[in-house]
N, CA, C and O atoms as a DFTB+ gen file, in Angstrom:
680 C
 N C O
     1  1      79.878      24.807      40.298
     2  2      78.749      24.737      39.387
     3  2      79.290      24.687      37.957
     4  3      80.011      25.551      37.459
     5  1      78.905      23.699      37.422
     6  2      79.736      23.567      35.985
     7  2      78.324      24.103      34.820
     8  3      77.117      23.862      34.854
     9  1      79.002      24.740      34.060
    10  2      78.369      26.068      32.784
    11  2      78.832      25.616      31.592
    12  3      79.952      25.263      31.222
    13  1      77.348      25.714      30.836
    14  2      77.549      24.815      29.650
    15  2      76.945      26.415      28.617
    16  3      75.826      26.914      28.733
    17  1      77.943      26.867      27.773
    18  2      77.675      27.956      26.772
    19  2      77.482      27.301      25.842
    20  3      78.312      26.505      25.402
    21  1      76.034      27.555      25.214
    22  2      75.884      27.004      23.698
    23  2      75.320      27.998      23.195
    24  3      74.886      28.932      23.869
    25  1      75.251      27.914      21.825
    26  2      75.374      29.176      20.928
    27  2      75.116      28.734      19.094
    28  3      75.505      27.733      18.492
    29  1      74.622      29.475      18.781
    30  2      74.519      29.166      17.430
    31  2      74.733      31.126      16.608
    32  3      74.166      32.209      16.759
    33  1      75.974      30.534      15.701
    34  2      76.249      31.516      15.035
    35  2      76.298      31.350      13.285
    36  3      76.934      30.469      12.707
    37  1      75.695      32.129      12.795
    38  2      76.130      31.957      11.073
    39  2      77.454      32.697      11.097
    40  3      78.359      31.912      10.818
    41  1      78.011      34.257      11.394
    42  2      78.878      34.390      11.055
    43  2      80.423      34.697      12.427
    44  3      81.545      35.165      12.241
    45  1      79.783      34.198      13.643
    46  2      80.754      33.834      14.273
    47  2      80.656      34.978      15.164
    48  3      81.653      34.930      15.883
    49  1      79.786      36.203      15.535
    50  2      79.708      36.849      16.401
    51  2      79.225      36.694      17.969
    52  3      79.525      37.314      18.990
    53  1      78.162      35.365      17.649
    54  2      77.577      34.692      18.785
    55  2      78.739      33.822      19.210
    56  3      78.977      33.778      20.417
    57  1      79.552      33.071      18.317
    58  2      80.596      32.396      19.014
    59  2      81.665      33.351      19.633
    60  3      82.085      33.015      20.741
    61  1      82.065      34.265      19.189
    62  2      83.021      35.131      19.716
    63  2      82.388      35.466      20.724
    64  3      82.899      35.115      21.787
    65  1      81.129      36.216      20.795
    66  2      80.796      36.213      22.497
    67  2      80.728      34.804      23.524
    68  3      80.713      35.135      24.710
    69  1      80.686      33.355      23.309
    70  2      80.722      32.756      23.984
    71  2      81.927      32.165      24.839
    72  3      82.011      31.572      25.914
    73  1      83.125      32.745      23.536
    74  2      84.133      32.850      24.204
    75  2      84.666      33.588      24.696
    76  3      85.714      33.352      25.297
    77  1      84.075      34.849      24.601
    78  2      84.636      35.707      25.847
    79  2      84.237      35.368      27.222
    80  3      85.061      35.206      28.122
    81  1      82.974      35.264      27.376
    82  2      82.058      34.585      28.520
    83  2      82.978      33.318      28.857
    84  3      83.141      33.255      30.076
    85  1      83.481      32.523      28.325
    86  2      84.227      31.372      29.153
    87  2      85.428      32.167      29.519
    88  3      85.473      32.226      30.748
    89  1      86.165      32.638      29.115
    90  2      87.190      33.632      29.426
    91  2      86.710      34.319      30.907
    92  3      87.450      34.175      31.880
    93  1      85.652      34.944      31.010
    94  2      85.737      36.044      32.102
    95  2      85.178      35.396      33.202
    96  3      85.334      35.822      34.346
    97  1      84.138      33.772      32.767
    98  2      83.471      33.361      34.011
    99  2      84.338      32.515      34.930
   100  3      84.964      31.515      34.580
   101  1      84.291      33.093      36.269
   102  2      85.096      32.114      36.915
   103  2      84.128      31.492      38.475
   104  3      83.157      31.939      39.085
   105  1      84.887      30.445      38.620
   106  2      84.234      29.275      39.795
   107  2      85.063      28.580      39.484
   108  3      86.079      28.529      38.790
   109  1      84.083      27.667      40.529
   110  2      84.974      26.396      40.725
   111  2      84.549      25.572      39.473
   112  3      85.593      25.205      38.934
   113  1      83.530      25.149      38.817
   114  2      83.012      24.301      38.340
   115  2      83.555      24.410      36.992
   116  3      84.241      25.376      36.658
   117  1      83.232      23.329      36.110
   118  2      84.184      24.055      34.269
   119  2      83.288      24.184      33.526
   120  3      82.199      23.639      33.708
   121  1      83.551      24.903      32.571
   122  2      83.057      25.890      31.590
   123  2      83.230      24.999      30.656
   124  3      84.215      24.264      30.722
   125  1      82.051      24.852      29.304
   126  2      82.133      24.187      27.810
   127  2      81.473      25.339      27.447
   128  3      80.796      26.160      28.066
   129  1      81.942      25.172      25.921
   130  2      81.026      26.253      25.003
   131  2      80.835      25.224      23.613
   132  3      81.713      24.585      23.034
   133  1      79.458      25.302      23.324
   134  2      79.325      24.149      22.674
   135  2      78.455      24.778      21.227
   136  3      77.353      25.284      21.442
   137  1      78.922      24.736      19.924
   138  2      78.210      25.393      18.702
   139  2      76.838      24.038      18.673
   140  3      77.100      22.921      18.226
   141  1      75.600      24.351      19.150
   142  2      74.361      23.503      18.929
   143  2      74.315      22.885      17.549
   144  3      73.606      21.904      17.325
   145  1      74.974      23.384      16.736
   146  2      74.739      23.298      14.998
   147  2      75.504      22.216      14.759
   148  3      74.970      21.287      14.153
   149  1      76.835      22.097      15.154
   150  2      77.577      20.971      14.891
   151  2      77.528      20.249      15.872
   152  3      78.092      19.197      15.571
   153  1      77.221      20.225      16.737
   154  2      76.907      19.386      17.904
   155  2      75.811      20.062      19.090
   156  3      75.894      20.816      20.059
   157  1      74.847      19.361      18.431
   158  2      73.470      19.613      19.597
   159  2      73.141      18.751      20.812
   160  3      72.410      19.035      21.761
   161  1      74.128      17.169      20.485
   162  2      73.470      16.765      22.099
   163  2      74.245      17.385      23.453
   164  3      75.362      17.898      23.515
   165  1      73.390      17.188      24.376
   166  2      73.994      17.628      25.565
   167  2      73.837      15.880      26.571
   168  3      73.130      14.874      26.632
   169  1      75.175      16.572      27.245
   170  2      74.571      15.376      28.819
   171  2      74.302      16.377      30.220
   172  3      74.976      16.854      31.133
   173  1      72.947      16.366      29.788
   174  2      72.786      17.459      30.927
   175  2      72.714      17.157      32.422
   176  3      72.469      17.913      33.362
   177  1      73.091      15.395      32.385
   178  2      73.795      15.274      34.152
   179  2      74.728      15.851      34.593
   180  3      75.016      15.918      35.788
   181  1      75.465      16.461      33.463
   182  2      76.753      17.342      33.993
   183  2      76.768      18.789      34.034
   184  3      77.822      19.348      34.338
   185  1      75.696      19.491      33.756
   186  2      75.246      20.758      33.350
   187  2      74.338      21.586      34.786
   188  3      73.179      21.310      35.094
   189  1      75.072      22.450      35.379
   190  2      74.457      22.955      36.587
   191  2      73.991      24.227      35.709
   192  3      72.822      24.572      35.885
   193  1      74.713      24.923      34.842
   194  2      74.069      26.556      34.513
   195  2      73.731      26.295      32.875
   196  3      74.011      25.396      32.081
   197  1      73.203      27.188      32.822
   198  2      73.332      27.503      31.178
   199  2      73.679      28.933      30.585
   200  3      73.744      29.947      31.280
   201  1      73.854      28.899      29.472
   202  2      74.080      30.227      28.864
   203  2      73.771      30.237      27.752
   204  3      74.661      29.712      27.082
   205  1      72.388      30.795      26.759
   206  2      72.368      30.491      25.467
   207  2      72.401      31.698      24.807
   208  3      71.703      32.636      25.193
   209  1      73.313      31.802      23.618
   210  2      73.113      32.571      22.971
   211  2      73.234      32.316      21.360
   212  3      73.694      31.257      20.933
   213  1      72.775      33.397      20.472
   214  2      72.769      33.281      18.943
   215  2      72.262      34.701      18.302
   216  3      71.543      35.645      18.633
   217  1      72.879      34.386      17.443
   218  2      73.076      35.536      16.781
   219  2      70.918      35.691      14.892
   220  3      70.103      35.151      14.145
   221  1      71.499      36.829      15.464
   222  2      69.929      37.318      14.306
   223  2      70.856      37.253      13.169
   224  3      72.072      37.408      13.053
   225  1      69.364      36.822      11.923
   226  2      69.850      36.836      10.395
   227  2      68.302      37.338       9.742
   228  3      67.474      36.491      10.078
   229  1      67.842      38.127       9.155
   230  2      66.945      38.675       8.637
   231  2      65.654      37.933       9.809
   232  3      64.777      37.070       9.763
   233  1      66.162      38.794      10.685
   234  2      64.841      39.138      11.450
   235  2      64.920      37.755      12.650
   236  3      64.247      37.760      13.681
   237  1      65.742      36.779      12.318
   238  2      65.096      35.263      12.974
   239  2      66.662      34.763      13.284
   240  3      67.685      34.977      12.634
   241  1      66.426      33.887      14.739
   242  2      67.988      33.134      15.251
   243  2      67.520      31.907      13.798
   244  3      66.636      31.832      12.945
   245  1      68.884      31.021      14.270
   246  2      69.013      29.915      13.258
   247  2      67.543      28.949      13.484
   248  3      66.617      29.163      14.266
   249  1      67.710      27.893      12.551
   250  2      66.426      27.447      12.751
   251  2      66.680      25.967      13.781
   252  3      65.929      25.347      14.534
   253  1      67.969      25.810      13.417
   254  2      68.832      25.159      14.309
   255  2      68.524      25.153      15.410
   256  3      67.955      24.136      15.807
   257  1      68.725      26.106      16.231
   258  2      68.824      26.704      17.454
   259  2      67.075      26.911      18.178
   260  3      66.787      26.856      19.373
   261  1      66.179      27.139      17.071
   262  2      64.774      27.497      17.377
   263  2      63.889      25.674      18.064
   264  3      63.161      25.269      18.971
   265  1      64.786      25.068      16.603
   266  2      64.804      23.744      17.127
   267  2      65.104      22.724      18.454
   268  3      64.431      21.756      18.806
   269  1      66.037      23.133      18.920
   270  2      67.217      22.718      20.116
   271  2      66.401      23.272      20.860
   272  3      65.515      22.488      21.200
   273  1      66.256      24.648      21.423
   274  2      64.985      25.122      21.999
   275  2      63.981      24.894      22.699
   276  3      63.689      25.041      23.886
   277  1      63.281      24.349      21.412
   278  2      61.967      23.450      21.898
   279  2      62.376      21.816      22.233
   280  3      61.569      20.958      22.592
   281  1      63.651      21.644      22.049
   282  2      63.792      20.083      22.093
   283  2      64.293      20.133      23.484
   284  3      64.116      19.181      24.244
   285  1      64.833      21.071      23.800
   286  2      65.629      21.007      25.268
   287  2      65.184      22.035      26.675
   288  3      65.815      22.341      27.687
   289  1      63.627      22.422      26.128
   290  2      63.114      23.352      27.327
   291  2      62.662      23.343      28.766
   292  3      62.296      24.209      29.561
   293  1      62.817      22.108      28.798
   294  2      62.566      21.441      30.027
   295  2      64.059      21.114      30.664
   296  3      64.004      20.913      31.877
   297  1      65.023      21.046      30.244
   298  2      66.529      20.899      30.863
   299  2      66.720      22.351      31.366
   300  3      67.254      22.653      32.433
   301  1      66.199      23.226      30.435
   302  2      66.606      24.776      30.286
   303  2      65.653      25.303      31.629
   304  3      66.371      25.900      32.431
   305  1      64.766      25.257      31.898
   306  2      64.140      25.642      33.055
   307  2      64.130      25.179      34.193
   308  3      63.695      25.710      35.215
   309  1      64.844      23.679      33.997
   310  2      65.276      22.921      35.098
   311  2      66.586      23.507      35.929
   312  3      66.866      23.076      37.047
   313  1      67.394      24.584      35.231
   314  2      68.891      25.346      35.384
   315  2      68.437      26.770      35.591
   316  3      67.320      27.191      35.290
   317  1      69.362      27.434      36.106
   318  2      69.816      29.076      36.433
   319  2      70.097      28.954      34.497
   320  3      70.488      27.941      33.917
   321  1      69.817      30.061      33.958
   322  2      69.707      30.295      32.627
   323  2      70.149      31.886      32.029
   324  3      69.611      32.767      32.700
   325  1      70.726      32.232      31.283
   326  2      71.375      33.297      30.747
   327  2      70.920      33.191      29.435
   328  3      71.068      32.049      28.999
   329  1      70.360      34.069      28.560
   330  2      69.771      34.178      27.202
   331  2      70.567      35.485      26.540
   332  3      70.278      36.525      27.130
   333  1      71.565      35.665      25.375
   334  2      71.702      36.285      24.883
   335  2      71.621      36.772      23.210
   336  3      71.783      35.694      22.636
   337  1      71.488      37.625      22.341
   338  2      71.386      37.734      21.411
   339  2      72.316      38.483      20.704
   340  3      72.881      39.341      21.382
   341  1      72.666      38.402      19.438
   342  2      73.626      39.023      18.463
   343  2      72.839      39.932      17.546
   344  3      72.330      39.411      16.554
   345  1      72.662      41.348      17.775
   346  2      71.570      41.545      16.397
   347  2      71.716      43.258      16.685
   348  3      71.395      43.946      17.654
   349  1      72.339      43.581      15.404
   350  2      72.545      44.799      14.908
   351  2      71.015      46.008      14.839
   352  3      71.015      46.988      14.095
   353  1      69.946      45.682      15.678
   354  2      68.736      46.873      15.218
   355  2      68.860      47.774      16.174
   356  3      69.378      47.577      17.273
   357  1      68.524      48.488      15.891
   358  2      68.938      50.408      16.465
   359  2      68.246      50.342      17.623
   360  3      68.668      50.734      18.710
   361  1      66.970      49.752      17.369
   362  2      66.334      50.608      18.581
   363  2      66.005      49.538      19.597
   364  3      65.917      48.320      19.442
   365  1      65.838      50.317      20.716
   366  2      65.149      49.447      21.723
   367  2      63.830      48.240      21.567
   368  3      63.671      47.107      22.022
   369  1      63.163      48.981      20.840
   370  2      62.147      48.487      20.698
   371  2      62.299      47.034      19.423
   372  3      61.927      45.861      19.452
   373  1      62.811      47.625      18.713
   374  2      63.136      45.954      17.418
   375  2      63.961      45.316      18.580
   376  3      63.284      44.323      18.849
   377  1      65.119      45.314      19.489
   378  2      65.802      44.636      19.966
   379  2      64.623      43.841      21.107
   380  3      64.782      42.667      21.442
   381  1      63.844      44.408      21.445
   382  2      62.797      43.725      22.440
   383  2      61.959      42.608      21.713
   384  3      61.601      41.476      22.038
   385  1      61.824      43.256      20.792
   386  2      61.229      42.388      19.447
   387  2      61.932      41.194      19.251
   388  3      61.257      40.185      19.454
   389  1      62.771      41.067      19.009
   390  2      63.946      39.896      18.072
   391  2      64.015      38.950      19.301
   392  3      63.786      37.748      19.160
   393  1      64.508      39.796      21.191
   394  2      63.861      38.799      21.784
   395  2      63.260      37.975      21.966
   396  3      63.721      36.853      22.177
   397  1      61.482      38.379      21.939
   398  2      60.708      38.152      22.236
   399  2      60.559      37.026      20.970
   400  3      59.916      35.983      21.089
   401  1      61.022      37.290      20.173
   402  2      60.144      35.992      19.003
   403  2      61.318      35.244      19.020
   404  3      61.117      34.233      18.348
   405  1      63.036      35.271      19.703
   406  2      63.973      34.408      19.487
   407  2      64.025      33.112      20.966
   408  3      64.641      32.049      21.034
   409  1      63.159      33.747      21.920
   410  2      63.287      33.343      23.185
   411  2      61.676      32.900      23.716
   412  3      61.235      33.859      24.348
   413  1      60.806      31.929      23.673
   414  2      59.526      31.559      24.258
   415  2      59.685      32.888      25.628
   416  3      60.663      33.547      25.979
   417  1      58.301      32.867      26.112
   418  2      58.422      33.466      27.355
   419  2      58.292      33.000      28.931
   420  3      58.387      33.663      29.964
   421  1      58.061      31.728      28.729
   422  2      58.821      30.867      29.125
   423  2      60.086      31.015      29.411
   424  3      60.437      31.655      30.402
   425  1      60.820      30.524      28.698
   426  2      62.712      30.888      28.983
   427  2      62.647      32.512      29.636
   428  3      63.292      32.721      30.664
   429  1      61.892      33.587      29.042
   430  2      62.634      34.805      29.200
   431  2      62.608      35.165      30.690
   432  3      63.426      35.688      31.446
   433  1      60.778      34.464      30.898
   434  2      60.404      34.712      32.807
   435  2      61.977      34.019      33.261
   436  3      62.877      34.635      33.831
   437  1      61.995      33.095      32.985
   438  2      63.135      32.377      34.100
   439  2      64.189      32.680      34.179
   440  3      64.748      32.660      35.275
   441  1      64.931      33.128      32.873
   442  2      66.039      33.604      32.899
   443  2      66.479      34.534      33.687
   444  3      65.619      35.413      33.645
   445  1      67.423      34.898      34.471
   446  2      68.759      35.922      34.964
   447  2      68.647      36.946      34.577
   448  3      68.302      37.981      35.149
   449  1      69.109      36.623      32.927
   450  2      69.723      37.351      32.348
   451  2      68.936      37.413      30.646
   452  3      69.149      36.390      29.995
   453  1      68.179      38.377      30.011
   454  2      68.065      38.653      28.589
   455  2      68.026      39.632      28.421
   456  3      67.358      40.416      29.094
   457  1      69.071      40.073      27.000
   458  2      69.722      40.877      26.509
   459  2      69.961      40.384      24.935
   460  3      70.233      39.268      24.492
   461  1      69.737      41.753      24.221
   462  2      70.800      41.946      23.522
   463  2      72.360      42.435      23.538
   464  3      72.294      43.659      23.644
   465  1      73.721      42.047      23.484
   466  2      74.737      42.115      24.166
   467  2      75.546      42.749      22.405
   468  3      76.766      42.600      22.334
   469  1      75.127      43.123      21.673
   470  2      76.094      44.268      20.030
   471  2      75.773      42.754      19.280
   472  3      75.360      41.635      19.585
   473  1      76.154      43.356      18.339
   474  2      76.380      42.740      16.885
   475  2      77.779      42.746      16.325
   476  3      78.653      43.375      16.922
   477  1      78.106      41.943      14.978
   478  2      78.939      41.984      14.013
   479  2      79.088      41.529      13.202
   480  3      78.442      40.504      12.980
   481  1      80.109      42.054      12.183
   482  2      79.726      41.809      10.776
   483  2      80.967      40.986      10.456
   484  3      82.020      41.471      10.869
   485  1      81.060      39.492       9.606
   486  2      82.710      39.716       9.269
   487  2      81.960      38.961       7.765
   488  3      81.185      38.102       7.345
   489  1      82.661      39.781       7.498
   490  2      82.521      39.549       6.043
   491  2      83.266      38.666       5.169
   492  3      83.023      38.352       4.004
   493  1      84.357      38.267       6.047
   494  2      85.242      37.137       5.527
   495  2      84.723      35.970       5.747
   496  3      85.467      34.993       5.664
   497  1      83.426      35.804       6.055
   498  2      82.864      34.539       6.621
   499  2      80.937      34.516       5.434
   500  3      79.996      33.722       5.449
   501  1      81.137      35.498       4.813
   502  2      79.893      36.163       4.476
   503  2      79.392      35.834       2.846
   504  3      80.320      36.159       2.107
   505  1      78.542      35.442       2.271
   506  2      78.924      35.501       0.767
   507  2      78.321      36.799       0.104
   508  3      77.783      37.749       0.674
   509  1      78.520      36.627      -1.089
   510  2      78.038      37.896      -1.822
   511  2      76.662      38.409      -1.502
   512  3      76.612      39.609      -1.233
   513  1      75.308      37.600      -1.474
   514  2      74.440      38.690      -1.027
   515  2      74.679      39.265       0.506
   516  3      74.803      40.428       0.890
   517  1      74.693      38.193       1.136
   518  2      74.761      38.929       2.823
   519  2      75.377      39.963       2.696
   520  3      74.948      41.005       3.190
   521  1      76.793      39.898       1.841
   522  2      77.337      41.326       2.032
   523  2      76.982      42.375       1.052
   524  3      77.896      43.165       0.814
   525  1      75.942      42.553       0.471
   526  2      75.445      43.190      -0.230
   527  2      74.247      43.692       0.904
   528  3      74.385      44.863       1.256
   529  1      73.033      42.916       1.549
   530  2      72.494      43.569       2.110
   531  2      73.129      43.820       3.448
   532  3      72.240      44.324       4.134
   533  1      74.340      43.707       4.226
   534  2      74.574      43.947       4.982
   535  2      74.863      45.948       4.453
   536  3      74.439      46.924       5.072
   537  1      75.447      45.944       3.546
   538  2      76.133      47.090       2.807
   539  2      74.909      47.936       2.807
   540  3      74.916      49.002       3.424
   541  1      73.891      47.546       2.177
   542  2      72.517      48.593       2.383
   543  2      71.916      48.902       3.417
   544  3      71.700      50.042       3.829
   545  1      71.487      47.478       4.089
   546  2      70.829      48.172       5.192
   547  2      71.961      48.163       6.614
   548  3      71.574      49.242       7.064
   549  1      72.607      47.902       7.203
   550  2      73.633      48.417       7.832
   551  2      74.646      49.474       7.625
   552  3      75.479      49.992       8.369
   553  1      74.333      49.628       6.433
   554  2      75.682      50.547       5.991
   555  2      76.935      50.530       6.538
   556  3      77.534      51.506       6.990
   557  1      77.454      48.997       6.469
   558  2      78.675      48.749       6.636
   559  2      79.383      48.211       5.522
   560  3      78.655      47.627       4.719
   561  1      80.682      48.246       5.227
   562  2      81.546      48.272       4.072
   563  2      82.607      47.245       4.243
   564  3      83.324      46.790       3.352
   565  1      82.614      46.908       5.634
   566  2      83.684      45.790       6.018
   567  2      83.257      45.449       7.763
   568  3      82.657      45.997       8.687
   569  1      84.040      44.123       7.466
   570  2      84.000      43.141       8.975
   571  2      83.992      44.811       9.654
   572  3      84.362      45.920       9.269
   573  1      83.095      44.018      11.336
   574  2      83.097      45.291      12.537
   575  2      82.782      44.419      13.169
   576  3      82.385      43.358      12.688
   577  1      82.910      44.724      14.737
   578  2      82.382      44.102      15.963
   579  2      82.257      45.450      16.946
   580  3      83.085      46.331      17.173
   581  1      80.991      45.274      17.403
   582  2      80.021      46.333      18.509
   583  2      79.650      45.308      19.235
   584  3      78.677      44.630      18.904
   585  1      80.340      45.061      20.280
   586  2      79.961      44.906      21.829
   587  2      79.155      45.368      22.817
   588  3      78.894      46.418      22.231
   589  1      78.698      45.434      23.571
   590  2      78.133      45.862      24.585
   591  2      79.009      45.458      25.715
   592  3      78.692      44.363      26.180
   593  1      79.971      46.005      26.256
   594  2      80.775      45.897      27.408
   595  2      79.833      45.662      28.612
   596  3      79.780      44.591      29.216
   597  1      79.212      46.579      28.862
   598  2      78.376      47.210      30.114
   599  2      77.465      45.316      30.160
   600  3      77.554      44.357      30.926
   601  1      76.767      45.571      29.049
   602  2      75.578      43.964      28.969
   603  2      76.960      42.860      29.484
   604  3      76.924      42.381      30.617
   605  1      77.769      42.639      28.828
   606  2      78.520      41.419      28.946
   607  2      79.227      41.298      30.425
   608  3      79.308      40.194      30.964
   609  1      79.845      42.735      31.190
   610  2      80.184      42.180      32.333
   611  2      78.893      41.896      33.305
   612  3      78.884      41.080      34.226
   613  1      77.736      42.793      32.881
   614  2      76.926      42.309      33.865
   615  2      76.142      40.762      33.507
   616  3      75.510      40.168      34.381
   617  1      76.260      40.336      32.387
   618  2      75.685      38.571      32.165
   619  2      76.846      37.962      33.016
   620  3      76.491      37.166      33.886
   621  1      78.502      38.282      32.863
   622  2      79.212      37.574      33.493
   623  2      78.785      37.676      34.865
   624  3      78.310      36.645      35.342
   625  1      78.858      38.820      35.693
   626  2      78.388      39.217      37.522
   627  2      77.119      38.200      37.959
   628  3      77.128      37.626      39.048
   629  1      75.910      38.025      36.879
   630  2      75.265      37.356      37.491
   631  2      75.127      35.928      37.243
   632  3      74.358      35.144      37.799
   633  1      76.037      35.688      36.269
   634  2      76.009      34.490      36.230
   635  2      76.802      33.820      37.261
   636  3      76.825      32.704      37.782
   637  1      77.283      34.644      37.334
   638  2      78.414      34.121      38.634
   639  2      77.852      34.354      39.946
   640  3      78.341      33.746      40.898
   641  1      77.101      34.978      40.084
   642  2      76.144      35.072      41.496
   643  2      74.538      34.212      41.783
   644  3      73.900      34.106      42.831
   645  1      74.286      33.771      40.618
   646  2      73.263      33.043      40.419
   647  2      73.438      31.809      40.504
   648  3      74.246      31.218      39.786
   649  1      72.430      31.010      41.731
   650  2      72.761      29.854      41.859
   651  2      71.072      29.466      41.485
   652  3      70.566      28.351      41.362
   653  1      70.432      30.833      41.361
   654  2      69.000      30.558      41.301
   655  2      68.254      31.098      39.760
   656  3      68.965      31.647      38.918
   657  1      67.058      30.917      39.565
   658  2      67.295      31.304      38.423
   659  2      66.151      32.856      38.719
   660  3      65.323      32.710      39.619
   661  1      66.159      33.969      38.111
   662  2      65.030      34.557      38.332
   663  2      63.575      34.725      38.983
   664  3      63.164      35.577      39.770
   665  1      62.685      33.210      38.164
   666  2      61.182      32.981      38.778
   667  2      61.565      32.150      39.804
   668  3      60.610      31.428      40.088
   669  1      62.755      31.864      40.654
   670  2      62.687      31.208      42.166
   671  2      62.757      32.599      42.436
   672  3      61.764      32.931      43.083
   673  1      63.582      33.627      42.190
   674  2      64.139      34.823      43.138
   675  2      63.736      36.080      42.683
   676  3      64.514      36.920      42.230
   677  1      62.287      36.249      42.822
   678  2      62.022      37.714      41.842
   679  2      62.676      39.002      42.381
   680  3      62.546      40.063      41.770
């Protein structure tokens, strides 16, 4: 089954998770990880899974990505599907949130897998305001990366066990 990771990141935390995910997923079939932003088409005759993820920026994924989305939701439900997010909010409840308005519900019924999987900050990628409000309301002072171990091996387990997507296999 060949797995197509696409991802949209402003500061490279959503891409760093997509490459861990090609790293840990294994099969027979091959793995792409593809940034939607610099390159959004797909050939989805070659695409058995998906995996989307992107990272939050004041409250909202890219607009990029919101775009691609709606342009490609019918490929996306046509596949076993994995939805992940990048987004630093504390609580359960904003993280259900950022979901819910980053992902139709649509995608979320079908999906496997949705999660928020940590956040991060790199600031070497960042300009002066971001890192100004990153500094206030995060109260961070420099680049960090917070993972979610636990979320990421289990997106890898079922992606790798999923040949179906969720609303075939409740």
């Amino acid at each position: 089954m060949d797995t197509l990771i696409v991802f949209s990141s402003r500061y490279g935390t959503s891409e760093k998770v997509a490459a861990l995910l090609s790293e840990r997923l294994k099969g027979d079939g091959a793995i792409r990880v593809q940034n939607i932003v610099e390159q959004p088409d797909i050939d989805w005759e070659t695409v058995d899974h998906v995996i989307v993820g992107s990272s939050i920026r004041m409250g909202a994924i890219q607009q990029e990505m919101k775009e691609w989305l709606k342009e490609h939701e019918a490929n996306l439900l046509a596949r076993p599907l994995g939805l992940y997010l990048c987004a630093g909010t504390p609580t359960e409840s904003e993280r259900r949130r950022e979901l819910e308005e980053a992902y139709n519900e649509q995608l979320r019924t079908h999906a496997y897998f949705v999660e928020v999987v940590g956040h991060g900050y790199d600031f070497e990628r960042m300009g002066f305001l971001d890192k100004a409000i990153v500094r206030m309301m995060a109260k961070q002072s420099g680049s960090s990366l917070d993972l979610d171990e636990e979320k990421l091996e289990r997106l890898v387990k079922t992606a790798q066990t999923s040949s179906r997507t969720r609303s075939e296999n409740p």
